[in-house]
C-alpha positions as CSV (number, residue, x, y, z in Angstrom):
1,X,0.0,0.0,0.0
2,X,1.3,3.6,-1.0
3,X,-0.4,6.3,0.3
4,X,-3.6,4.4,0.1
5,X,-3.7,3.2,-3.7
6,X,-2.8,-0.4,-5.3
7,X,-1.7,-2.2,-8.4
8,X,-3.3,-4.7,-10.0
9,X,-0.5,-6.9,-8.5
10,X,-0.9,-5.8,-5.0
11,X,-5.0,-6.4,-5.6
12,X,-4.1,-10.0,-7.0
13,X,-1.8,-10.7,-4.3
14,X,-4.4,-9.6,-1.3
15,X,-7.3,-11.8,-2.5
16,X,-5.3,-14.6,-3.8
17,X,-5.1,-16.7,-1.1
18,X,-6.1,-16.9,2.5
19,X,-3.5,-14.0,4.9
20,X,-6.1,-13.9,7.8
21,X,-5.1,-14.9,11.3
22,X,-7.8,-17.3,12.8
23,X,-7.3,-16.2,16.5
24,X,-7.7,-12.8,14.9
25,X,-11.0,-13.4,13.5
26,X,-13.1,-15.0,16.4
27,X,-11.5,-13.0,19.1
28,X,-14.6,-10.7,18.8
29,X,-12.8,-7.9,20.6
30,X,-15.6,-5.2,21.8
31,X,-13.1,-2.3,21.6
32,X,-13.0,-2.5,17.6
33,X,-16.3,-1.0,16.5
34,X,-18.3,-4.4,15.4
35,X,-18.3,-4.1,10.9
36,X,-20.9,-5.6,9.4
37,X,-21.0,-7.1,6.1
38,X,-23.9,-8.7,3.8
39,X,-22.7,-10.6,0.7
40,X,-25.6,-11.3,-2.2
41,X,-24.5,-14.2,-3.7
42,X,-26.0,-15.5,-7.0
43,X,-24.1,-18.2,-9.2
44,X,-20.6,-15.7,-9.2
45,X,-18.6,-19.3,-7.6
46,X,-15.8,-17.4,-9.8
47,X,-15.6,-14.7,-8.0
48,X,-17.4,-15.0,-4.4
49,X,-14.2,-16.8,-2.8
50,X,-12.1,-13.3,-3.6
51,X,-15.0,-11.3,-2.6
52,X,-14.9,-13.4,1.2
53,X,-11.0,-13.3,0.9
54,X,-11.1,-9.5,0.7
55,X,-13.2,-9.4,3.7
56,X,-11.1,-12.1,5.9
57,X,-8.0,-10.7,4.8
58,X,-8.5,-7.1,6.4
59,X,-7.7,-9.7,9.5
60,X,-10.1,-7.5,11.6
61,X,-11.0,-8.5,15.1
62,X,-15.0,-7.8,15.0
63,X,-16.0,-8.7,11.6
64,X,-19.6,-10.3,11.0
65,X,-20.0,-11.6,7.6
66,X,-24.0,-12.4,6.4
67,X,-23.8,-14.2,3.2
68,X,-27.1,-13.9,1.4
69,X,-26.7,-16.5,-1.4
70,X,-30.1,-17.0,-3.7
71,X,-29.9,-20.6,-4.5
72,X,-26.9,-20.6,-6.7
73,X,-26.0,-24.4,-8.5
74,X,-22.5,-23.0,-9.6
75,X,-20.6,-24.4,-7.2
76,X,-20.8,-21.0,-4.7
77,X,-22.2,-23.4,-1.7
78,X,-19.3,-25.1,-1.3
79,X,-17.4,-22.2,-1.2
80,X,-19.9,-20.1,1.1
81,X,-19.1,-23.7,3.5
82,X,-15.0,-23.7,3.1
83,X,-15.3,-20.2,5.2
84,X,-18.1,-21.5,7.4
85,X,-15.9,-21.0,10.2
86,X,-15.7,-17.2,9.8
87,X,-19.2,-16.0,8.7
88,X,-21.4,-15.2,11.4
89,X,-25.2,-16.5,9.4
90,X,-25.5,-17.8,5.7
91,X,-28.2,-19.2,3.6
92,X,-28.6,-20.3,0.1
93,X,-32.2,-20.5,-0.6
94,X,-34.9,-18.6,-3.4
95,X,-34.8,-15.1,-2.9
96,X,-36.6,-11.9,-5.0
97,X,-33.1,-10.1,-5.9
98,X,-30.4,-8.4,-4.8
99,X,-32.2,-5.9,-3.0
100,X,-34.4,-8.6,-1.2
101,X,-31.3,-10.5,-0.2
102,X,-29.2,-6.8,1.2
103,X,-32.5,-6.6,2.8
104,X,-32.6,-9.5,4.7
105,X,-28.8,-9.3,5.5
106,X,-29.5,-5.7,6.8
107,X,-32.3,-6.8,8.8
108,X,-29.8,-9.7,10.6
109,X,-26.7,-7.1,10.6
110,X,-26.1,-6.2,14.4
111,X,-22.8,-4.0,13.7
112,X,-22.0,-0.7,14.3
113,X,-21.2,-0.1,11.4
114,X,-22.9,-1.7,8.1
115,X,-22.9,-2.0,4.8
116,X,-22.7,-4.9,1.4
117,X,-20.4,-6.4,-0.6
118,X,-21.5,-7.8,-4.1
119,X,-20.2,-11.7,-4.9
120,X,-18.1,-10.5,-8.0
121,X,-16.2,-7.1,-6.2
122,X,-13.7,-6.5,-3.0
123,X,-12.4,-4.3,-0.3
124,X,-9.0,-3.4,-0.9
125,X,-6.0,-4.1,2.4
126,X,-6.6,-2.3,5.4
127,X,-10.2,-0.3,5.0
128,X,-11.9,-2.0,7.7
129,X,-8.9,-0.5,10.1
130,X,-9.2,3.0,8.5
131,X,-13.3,2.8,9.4
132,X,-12.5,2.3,12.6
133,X,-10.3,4.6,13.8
134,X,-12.2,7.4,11.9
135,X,-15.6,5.7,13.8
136,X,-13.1,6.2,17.4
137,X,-11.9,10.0,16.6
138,X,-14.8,10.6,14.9
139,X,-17.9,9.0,16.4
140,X,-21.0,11.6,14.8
141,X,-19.9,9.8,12.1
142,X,-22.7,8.3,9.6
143,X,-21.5,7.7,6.2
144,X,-18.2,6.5,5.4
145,X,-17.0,6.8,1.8
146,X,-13.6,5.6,0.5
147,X,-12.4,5.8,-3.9
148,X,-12.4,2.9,-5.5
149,X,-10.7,1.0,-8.4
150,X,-12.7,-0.5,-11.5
151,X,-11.3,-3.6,-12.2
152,X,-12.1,-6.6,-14.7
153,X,-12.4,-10.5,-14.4
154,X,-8.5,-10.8,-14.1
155,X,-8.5,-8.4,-11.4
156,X,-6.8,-5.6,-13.9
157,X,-7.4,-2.1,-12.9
158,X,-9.2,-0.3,-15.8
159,X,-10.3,2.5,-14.1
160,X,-9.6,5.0,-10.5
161,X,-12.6,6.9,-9.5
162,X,-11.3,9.9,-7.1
163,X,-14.6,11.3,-5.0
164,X,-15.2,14.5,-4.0
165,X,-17.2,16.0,-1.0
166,X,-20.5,14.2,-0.5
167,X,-23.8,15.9,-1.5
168,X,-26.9,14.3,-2.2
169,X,-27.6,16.9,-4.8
170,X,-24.3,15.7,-6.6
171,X,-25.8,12.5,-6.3
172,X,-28.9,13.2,-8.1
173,X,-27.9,15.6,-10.7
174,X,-24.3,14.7,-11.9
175,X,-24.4,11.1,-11.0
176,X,-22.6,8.8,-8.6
177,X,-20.4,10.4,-5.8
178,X,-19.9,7.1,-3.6
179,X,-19.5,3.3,-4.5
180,X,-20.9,0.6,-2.6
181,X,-17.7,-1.3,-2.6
182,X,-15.9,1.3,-0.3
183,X,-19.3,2.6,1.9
184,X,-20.1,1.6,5.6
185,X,-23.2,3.6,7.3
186,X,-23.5,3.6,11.0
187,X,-26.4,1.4,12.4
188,X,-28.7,4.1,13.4
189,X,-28.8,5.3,9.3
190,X,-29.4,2.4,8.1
191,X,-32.4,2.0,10.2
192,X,-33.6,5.1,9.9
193,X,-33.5,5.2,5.7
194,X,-35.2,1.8,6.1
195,X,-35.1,-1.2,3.6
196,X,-34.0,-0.6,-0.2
197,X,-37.1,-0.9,-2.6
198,X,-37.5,-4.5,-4.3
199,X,-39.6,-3.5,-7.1
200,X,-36.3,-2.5,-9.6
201,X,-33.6,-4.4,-9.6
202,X,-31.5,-1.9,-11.5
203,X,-30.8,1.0,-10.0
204,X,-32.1,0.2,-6.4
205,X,-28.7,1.1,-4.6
206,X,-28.6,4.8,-6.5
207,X,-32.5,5.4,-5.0
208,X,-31.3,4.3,-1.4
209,X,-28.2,6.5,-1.2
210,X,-30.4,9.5,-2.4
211,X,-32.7,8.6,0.9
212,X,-29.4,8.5,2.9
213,X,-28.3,11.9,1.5
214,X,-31.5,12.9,3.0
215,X,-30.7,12.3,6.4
216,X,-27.0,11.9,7.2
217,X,-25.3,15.1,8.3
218,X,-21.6,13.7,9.2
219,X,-19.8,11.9,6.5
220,X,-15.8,11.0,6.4
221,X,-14.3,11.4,3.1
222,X,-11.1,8.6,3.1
223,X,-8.5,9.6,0.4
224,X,-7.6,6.4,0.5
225,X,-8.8,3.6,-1.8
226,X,-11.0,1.0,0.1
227,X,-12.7,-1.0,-3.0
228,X,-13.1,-2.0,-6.4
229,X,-16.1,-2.3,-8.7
230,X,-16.1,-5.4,-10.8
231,X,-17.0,-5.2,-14.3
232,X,-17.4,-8.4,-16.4
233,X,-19.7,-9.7,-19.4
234,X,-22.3,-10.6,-16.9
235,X,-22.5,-7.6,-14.5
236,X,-25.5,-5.4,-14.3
237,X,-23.3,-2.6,-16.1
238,X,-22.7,-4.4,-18.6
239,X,-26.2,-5.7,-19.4
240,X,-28.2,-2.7,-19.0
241,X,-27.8,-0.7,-22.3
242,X,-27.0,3.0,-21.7
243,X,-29.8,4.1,-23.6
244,X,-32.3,2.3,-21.7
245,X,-31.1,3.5,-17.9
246,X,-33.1,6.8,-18.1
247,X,-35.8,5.1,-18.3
248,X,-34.9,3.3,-15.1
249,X,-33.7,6.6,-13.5
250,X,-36.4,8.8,-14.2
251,X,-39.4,7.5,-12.1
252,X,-36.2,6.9,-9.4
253,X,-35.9,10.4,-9.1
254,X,-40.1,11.2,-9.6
255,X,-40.6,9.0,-6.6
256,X,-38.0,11.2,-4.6
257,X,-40.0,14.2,-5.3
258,X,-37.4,16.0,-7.4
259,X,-38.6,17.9,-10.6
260,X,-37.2,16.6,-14.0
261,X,-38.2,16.9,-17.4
262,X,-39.1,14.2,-18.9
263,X,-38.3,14.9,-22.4
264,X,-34.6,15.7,-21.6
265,X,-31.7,12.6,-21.2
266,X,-30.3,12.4,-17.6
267,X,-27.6,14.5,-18.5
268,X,-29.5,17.1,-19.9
269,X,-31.5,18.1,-16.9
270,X,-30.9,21.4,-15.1
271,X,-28.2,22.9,-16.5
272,X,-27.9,25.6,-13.7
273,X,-28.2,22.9,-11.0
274,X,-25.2,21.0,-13.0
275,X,-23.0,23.8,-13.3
276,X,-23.4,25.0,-9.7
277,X,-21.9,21.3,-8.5
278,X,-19.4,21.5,-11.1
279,X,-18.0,24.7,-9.6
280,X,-18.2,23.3,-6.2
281,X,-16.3,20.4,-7.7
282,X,-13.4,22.7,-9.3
283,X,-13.7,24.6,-5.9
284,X,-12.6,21.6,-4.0
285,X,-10.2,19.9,-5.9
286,X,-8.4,23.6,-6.3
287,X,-8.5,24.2,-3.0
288,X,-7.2,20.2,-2.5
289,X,-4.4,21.2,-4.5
290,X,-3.3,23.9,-2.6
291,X,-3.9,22.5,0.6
292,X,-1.0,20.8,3.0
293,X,-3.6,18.7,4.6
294,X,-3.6,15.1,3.1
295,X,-5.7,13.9,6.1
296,X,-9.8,12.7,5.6
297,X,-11.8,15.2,5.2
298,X,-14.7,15.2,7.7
299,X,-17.9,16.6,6.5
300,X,-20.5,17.9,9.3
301,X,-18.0,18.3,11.9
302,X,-15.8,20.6,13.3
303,X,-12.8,20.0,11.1
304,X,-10.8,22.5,10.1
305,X,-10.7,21.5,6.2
306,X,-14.0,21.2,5.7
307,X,-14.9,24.8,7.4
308,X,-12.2,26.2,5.0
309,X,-13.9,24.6,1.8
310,X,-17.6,26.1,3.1
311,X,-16.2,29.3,3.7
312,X,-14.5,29.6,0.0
313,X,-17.0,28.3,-2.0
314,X,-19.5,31.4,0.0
315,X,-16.8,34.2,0.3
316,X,-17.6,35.9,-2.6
317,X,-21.0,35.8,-2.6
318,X,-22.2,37.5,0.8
319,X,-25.7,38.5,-0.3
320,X,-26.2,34.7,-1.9
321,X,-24.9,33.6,1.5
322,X,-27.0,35.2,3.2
323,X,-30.3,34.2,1.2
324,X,-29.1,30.6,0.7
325,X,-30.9,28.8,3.3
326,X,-34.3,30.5,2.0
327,X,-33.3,29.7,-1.2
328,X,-32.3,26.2,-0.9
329,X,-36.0,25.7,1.3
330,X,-37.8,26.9,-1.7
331,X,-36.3,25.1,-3.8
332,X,-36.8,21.7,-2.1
333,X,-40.5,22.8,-1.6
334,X,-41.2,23.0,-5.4
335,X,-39.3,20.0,-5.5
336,X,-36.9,21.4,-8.2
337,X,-33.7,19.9,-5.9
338,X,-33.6,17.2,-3.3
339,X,-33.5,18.1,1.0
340,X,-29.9,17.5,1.9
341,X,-28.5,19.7,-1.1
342,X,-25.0,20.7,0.1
């Protein structure tokens, strides 16, 4: 690890084989916030023992691993039972989806600290440490968000994704802020967002993180890299052509209450909306740039970063400043942008 990023080497090397420490694992030691993890598993034998690798191999004392596996005949069972030792509840029996099976792992998930890992994608060396000790300096804590890598069926880096500053109104209008495969949400959000919708099966996740933009207030930002994103011939991104996903996104974002037209692509809605967040983008990554702080950046709290990056990105606009929070309430009321903008 350098500085927080891999090569495709040090990936291969991590989930390769088993580098966990069995004492390790079952201690169960309380002072190590409890991380829990729900697994969907559907017929992805080729790629679930990696996926539970890169979980077991983060050799963290206070893991719980719930493997939701919907019946698979590929060979994942006898898998899911090599590791038997190490996950806390499994089943491999008829489920509605990969929502309905994060559901029910959610629902059994007793950590302080939650979230899912798909069958065909991993966590990267080391994340499950850099959770905790941003959950023990920072305990207001609610969403944690880490970059991640893009990686194909040989475990080949194809793609970095860098985040910026979380904002559900980034979310919604410029697309994905946050992965998945580097995300943990404290206990108490994940009740209160509640369970993900099992009526799409594309595009599910996206409508769950808008609700959680709704509600969480203190999010860490890791520089690091704590995931990667699997993309293969028989991943969801590959199957779903692109000019068929507005039609999965628009009633998404209807349901949420936010204004759209419908006669305009995803990436044609509000322009002004757009090009705000793209100058709060630039603002950030400039001010990154010039910044001796390599740290996390803790949104929502008191850190010192953060306050600088509010204060620039409303310095030259006092008047605005001023009128912002009237404006922004409006705005939500007429449902032209989402509560939570940022």
């Amino acid at each position: 690890m350098n500085n927080g990023t891999f090569t495709s080497d040090e990936i291969r090397a991590f989930v390769s084989r088993p580098l966990y420490d069995p004492e390790v694992l079952h201690s169960r030691d309380p002072s190590y916030p409890r991380i829990s993890v729900v697994v969907p598993s559907y017929n992805q034998a080729q790629f679930l023992e990696k996926t539970i690798l890169s979980i077991l191999n983060q050799n963290y004392p206070n893991t719980e691993i719930i493997v939701m596996d919907g019946g698979s005949q590929d060979g994942s069972v006898d898998l899911i039972k090599r590791y038997e030792p190490y996950i806390s509840y499994w089943v491999s029996e008829l489920d509605k989806g990969q929502p309905n099976a994060i559901n029910k792992g959610f629902e059994r998930a007793s950590g302080d600290l939650i979230g899912w890992q798909n069958s065909d994608d991993l966590y990267l060396p080391g994340f499950f440490h850099t959770i905790a000790d941003t959950f023990h300096s920072y305990p207001k804590t609610q969403l944690f968000i880490a970059n991640i890598y893009t990686i194909d069926e040989n475990d080949r880096i194809t793609w970095a994704s860098h985040f910026i500053p979380f904002s559900v109104a980034d979310l919604i209008y410029r697309g994905w802020n946050l992965s998945s495969q580097a995300t943990f949400l404290s206990q108490r959000i994940v009740r209160e967002v509640g369970l993900m919708r099992e009526d799409i099966q594309v595009g599910f996740d996206w409508d769950w993180f808008i609700r959680v933009g709704k509600v969480v207030k203190y999010v860490a930002l890791h520089k690091a890299y704590g995931g990667c994103y699997r993309i293969h011939e028989a991943s969801k991104l590959s199957t779903q052509p692109h000019e068929s996903r507005w039609s999965i996104e628009r009633p998404i974002l209807q349901s949420l209450g936010i204004r759209i037209r419908e006669e305009l692509p995803y990436d044609q809605q509000p322009w002004w909306q757009r090009r705000m967040l793209k100058i709060r983008m630039l603002s950030y990554l400039a001010l990154l740039y010039f910044s001796p702080n390599n740290g996390n950046l803790i949104q929502g709290a008191s850190n010192p970063q953060y306050v600088v990056i509010k204060r620039f990105l409303s310095k030259s606009y006092p008047i605005l400043r001023c009128l912002r929070p009237l404006i922004l309430w409006y705005l939500a009321k007429r449902s032209i942008i989402c509560r939570g903008f940022a």
